[in-house]
N, C-alpha and C positions, 0 to 999 in steps of 0.2 A: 545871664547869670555868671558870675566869677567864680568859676569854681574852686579857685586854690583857698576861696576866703572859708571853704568848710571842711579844712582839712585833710580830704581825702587822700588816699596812695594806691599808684597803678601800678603794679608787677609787673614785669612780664618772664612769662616760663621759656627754655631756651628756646621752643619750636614756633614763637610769635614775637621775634623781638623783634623786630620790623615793621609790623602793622604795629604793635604798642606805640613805639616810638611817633608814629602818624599818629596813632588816637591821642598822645602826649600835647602833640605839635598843636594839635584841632584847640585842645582844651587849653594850650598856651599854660603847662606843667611839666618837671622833668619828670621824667622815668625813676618809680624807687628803687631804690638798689639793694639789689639784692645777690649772694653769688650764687650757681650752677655749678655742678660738675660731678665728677666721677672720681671714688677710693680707688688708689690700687687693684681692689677686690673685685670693683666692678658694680659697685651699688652706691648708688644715687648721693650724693650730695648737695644740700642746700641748706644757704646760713641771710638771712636778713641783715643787712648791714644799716638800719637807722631805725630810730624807733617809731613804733606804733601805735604807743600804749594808746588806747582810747580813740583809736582812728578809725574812719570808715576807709576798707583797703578792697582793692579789686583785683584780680589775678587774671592775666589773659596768657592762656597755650592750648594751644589746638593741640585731642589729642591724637594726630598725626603720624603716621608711621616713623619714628618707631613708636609702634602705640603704647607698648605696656612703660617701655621708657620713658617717653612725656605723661603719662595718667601717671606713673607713681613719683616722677618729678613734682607734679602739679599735686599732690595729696600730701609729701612733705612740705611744701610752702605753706599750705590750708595748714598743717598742721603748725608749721615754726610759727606762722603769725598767731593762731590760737592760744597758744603758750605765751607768744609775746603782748596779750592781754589785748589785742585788736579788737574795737569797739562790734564793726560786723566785718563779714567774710564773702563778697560775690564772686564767683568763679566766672569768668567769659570765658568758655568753651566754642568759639567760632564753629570748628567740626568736630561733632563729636561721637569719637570713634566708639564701637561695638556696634553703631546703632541698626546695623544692617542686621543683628542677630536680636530681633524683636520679641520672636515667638520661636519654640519648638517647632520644628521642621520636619521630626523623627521621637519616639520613645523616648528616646533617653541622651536629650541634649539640655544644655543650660541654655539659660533667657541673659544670655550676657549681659545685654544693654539693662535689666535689670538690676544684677550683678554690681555691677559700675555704679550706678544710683543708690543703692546701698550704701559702699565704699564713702562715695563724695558725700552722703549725709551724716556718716557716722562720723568721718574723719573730722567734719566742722563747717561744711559747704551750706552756708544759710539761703544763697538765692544763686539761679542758676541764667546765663543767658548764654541762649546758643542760635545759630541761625538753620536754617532750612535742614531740620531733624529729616532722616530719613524716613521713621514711622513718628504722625505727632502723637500715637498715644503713649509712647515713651513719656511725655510729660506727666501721664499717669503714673508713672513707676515713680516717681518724686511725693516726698509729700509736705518738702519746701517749694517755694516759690519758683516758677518756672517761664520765663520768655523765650519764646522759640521767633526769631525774627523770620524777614521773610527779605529774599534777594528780589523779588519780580520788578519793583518798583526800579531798581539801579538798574537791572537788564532793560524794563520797556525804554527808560529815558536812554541808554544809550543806541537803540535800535533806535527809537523816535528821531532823534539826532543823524542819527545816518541818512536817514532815509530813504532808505533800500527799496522803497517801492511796494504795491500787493504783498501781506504776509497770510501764511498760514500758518498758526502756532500747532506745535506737533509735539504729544504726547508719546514718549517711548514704550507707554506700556498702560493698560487699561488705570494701572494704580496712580500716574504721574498726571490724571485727566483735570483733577482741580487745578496743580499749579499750571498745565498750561491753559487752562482754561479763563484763570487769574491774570498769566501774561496777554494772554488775547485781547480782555479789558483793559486792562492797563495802557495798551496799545490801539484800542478799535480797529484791532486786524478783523477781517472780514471772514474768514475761515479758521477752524479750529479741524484737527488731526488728529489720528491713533492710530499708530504704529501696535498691530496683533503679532503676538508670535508664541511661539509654541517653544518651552527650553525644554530639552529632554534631560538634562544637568547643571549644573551651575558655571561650568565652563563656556558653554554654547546656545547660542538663540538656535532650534533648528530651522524653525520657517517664518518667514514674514511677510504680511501685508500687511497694507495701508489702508485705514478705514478711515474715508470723508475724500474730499477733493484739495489736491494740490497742484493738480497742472496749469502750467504759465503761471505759477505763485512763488516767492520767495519762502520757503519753509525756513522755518527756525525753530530747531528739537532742544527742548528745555529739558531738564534732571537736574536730582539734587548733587549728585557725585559721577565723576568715570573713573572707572578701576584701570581694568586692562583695555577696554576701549573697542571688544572685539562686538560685540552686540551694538555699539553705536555703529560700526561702520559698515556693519551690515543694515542698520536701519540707515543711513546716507543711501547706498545705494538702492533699497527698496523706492526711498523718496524721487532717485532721480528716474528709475524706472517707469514712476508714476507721472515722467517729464515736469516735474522742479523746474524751476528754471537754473534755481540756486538754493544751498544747503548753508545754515548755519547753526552751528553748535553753542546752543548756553550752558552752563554749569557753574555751580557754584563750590563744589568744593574740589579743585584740579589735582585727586591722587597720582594719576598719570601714571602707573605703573607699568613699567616693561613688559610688554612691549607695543604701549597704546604709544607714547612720542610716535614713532616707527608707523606703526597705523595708520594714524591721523595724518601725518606728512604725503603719505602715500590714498588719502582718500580725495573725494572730491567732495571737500567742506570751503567754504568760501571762506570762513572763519570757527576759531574759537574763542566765545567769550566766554573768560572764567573770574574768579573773584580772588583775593588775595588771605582769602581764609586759611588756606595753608599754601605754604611758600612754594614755588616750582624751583628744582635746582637747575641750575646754567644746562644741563646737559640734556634738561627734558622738556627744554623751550625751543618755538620752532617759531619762523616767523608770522605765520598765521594766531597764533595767540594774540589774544589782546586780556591785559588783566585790567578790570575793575575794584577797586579798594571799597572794605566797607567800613574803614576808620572812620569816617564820616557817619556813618548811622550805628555806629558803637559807641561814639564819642557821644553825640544829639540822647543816644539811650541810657550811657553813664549821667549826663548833664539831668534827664528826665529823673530820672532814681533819685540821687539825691537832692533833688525840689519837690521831692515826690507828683510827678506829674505821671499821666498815664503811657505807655509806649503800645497802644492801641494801634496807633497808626505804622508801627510797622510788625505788626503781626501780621503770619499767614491766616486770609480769609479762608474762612471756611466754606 
């Protein structure tokens, strides 16, 4: 398919203008332009610099720390383009922030990631694609259209590629048991893992074992995000205690927060694969990262959309 022959324009919000520019490349279209920035005041600015009238336009920005900074960047764009009479509106949210705040925890908290679904519908957000959602029934809080992709398939092929020998795919946690159970297939790794553990708060894992067989296996601990990184590296070491032979870390959306860089350097992970969903800055890159891009399966998912074909194929299996 040609895609420029239909039109279409690709945004990118300030916190994805790098992976756009790939998705761009893929589809052999420039980047619309659009400008970013900040008032004196300190409040968002954004102006579309070419027109749209009648156009099918797409937006890509992770809403990424700073999160309320990129989600309210990314809702005046939805917004200038709806004004500027844009035929439809898809927002590609690669990660999308709140989503760790699913459900009430306590009396009297908000369902943010609710919240935010609201916002994005009301401002003008007509279809939505994002990858490896925290909880997928967030797609429930929508009541536009909703793709939630899935990363397993770029991870197995790069692990396949290695071949690193016996894997055991490992679950970080009783709730993370489909996706690695998803990578296992993907891979016909022979053993599947879960990592138990008991948090007494949301700072700290306090105990952990390992449930299923990893000895003389290459583990490889799959999740959707790492924050501070202090519960992964306590699940490494569980793994090698259980004699691992070797530990690798998948992730798809690399927050890296202070002071997981620092962690990770300091654990015994043979690697980290992560995705290009949200940018790592220079200072929180170590040489054990290896990033994977998913401009390729956002590009293939824009190309699907507008020929209206299905993007079944890379949804998370249920």
């Amino acid at each position: 398919m040609n895609i420029a022959e239909h039109g279409i324009k690709i945004f990118s919000g300030s916190a994805s203008q790098e992976l756009t520019e790939k998705i761009c490349q893929k589809l052999d279209i420039p980047v619309a332009q659009a400008k970013t920035g900040r008032f004196p005041n300190g409040e968002a600015m954004v102006e579309i610099l070419e027109s749209v009238r009648g156009e099918d336009c797409f937006i890509v920005q992770s809403t990424c720390p700073p999160v309320d900074q990129n989600l309210m960047e990314l809702m005046l764009m939805v917004d200038a383009l709806k004004r500027a009479n844009a035929h439809s509106i898809v927002a590609i949210i690669p990660y999308f922030g709140y989503s760790k705040q699913d459900k009430k925890k306590t009396g009297r908290e908000p369902i943010s990631a609710k919240v935010v679904a609201n916002m994005l519908e009301t401002v003008g957000v007509e279809h939505l694609i994002t990858i490896d959602l925290h909880a997928t029934q967030i797609e429930g809080f929508f009541s536009i259209p909703v793709d939630n992709l899935t990363s397993v398939q770029l991870f197995a092929d790069y692990f396949l590629k290695e071949n690193i020998g016996d894997v055991a795919v490992v679950a970080p946690d009783a709730g993370g048991t489909k996706r690695a159970r998803n990578l296992a297939n993907a891979m016909e790794a022979r053993r599947l893992a879960i990592i138990d553990k008991h948090r007494k708060d949301y700072s700290k894992a306090q105990s952990m074992n390992v449930v299923g067989l990893v000895t003389d296996m290459h583990a490889v601990l799959i999740d959707d995000f790492i924050d501070t990184g202090g519960t992964m590296v306590e699940a490494v070491k569980a793994l090698h205690g259980h004699e691992a032979n070797s530990v690798r870390i998948a992730i798809t959306h690399p927050l890296l927060t202070p002071p997981a860089p620092e962690r990770l350097r300091n654990s015994q992970i043979e690697e980290l694969v992560v995705t290009d969903t949200i940018p790592i800055p220079a200072d929180r890159m170590f040489d054990r990262i290896k990033v994977l891009t998913v401009a390729d399966m956002l590009a293939d998912a824009i190309q699907r959309i507008v020929g209206k074909s299905s993007l079944e194929v890379y949804r998370t299996n249920r």
